[in-house]
C-alpha positions in Angstrom: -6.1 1.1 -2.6 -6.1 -0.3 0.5 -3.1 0.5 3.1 -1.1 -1.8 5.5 2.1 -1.1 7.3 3.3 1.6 5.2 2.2 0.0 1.8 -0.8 0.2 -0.6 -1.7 -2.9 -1.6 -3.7 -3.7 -5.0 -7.8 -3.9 -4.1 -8.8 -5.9 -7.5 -7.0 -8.6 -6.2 -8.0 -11.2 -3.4 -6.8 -10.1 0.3 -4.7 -13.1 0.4 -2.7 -12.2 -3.1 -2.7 -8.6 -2.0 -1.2 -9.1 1.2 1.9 -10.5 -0.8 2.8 -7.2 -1.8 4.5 -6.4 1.7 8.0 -7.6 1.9 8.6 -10.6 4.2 4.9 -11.3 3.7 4.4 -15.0 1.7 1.6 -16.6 0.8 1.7 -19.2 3.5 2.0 -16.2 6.1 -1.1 -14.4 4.6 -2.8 -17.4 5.0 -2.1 -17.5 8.8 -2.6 -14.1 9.2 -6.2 -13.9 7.6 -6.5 -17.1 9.8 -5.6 -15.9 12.9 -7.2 -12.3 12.2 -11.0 -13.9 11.1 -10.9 -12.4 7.3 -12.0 -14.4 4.7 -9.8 -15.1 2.2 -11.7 -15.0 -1.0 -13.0 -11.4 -0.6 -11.3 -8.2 -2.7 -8.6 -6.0 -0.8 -11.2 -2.8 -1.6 -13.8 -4.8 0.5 -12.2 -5.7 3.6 -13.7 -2.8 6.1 -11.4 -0.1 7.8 -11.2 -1.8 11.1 -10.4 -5.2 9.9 -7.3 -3.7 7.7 -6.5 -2.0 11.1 -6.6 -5.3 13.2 -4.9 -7.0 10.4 -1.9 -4.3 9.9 -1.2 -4.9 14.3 -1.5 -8.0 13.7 1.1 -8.4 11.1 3.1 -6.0 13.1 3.0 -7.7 15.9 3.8 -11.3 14.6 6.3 -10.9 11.7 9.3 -8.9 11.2 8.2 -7.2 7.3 9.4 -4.5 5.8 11.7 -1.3 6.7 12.5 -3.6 10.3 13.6 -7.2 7.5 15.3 -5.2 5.4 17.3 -3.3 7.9 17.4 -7.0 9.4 19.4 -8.6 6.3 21.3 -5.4 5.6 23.0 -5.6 9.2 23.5 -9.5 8.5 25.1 -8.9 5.1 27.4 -5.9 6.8 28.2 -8.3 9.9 29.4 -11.2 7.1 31.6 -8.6 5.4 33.2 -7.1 9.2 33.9 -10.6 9.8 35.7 -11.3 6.8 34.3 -14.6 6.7 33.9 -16.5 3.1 30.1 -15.7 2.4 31.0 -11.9 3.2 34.0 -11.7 0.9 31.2 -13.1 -2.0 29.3 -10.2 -0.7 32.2 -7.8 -1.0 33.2 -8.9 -5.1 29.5 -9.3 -5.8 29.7 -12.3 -6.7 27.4 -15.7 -5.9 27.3 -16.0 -2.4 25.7 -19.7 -2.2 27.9 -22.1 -4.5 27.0 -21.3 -7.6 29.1 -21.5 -10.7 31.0 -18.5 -12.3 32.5 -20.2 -14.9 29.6 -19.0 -16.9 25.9 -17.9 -15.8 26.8 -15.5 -12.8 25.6 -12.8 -15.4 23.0 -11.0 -12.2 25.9 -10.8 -9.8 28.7 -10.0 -11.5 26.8 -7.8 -14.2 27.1 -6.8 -17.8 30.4 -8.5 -19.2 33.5 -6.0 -19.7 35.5 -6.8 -22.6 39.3 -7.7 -22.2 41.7 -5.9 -24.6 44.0 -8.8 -26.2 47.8 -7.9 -25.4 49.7 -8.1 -28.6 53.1 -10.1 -28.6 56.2 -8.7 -29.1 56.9 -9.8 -32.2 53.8 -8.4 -34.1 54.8 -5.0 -33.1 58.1 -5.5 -34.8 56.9 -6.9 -38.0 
């Protein structure tokens, strides 16, 4: 398995798939990268040569902000929301939908598994 900034990327598949395995790296990017870089996009991970996966990784480095750096990157942007106390960072606070979406019903990834709520009874049943 072939390895680029920190991650092994699958070598049955195309260099252009495989390169999607590194976070912040899309298809579209990989495309430009290979582009820029002068790799062939058709050819397996496990046959792309040693120095071209080395010019490729400083490349990718150099260009685009991927992996440990982006997700410190959106970590600090989430924390700044939350210091600021603004609306998107109070969303991020309750976990819950940060972007508009409903809650009514189908927030079920944010707000996580549903918590049953006991039913008070009335006064009047514990008499009787």
């Amino acid at each position: 398995m072939p390895r680029i900034a920190g991650v092994d990327i699958p070598g049955e598949k195309r260099i252009v798939i495989s390169l999607t395995y590194i976070f912040g790296i899309s298809k579209n990017l990989s495309q430009k990268a290979l582009k820029a870089v002068g790799i062939n996009e058709s050819i397996r991970a496990k046959d792309v040569s040693e120095d071209e996966l080395s010019t490729l990784g400083a490349y990718l480095e150099k260009n685009f902000v991927i992996e440990g750096q982006l997700r410190r990157q959106e970590s600090q942007n989430i924390t700044r929301l939350k210091n600021i106390g603004c609306y998107r960072g109070l969303r991020h606070r309750l976990g819950l939908p940060v972007r508009g979406q409903r809650t009514k019903t189908n927030a079920r990834t944010r707000k996580g598994k549903r918590r049953t709520v006991a039913v008070k009874k009335s006064v009047k049943e514990m008499k009787g």
